[in-house]
C-alpha positions as CSV (number, residue, x, y, z in Angstrom):
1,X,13.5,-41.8,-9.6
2,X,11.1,-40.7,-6.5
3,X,13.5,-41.8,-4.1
4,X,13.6,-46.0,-5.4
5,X,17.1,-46.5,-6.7
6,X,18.5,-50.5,-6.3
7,X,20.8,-50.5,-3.3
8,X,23.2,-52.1,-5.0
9,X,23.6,-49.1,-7.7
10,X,23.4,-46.9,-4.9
11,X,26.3,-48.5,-3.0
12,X,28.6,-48.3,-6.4
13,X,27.7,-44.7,-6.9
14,X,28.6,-43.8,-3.1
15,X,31.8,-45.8,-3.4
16,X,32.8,-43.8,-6.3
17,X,31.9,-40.6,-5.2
18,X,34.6,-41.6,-2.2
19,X,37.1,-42.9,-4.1
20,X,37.0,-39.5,-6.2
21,X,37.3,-37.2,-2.9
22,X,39.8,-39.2,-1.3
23,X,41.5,-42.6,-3.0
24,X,41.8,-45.5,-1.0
25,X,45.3,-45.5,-1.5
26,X,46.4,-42.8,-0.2
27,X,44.7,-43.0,2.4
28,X,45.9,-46.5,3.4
29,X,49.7,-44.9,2.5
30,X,49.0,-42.1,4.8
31,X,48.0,-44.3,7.7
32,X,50.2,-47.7,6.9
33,X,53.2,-45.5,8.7
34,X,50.4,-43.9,11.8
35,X,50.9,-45.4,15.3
36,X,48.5,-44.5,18.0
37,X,49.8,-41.9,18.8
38,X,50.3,-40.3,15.1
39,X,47.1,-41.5,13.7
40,X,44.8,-38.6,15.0
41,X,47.0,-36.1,13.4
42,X,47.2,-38.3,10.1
43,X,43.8,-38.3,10.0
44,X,43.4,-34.6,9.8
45,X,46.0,-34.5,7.8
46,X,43.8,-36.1,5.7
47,X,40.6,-34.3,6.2
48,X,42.2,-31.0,5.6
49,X,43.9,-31.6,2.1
50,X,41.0,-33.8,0.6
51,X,38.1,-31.6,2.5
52,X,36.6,-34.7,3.7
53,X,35.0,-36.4,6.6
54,X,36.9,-38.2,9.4
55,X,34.4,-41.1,8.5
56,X,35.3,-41.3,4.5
57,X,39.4,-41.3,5.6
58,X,38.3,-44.2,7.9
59,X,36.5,-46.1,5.3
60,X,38.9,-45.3,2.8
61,X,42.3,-46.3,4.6
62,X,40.2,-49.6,5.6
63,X,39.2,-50.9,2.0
64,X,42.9,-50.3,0.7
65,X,44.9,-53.0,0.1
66,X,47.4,-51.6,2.6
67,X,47.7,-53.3,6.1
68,X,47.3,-50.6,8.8
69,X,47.5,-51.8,12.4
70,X,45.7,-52.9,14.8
71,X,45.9,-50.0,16.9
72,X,44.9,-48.0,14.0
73,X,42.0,-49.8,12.9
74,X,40.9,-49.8,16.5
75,X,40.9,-46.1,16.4
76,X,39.4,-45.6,12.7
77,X,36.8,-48.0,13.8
78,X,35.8,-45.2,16.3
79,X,35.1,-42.8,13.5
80,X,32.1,-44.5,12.0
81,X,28.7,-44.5,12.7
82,X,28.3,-48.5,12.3
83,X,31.4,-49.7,14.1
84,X,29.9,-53.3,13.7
85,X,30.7,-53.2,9.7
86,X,33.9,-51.9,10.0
């Protein structure tokens, strides 16, 4: 399409593509029971058995419908490129 696709179809297909790799929900499962000091290694956990980025596990754990705390947000939130959206 020479590059013009609507950013709102483009934002769908990307948010599919992520919830193939990696569903939200087990990522949130995965990091619901993380503390700070567990949540690194969850996180690689995570990286390692879906072969994705630190930044999708971040993105993913934070749009399930599972509460993670604070201090786990805080450090997910240091994964992403645009901290300000998180």
């Amino acid at each position: 399409m020479g590059g013009r696709l609507n950013p709102t179809v483009e934002a769908r297909a990307r948010a599919f593509a992520a919830e193939v790799l990696l569903p939200r929900q087990d990522a949130g499962e995965e990091l619901a029971t993380a503390d700070a000091q567990s949540v690194a290694r969850a996180v690689r956990s995570l990286t390692s058995r879906y072969r994705v980025s630190k930044e999708l596990v971040a993105w993913q754990a934070r749009n399930s419908s599972i509460p993670l705390d604070d201090e786990v947000r805080d450090y997910l939130r240091g994964l992403v490129v645009t901290p300000s959206r998180f």
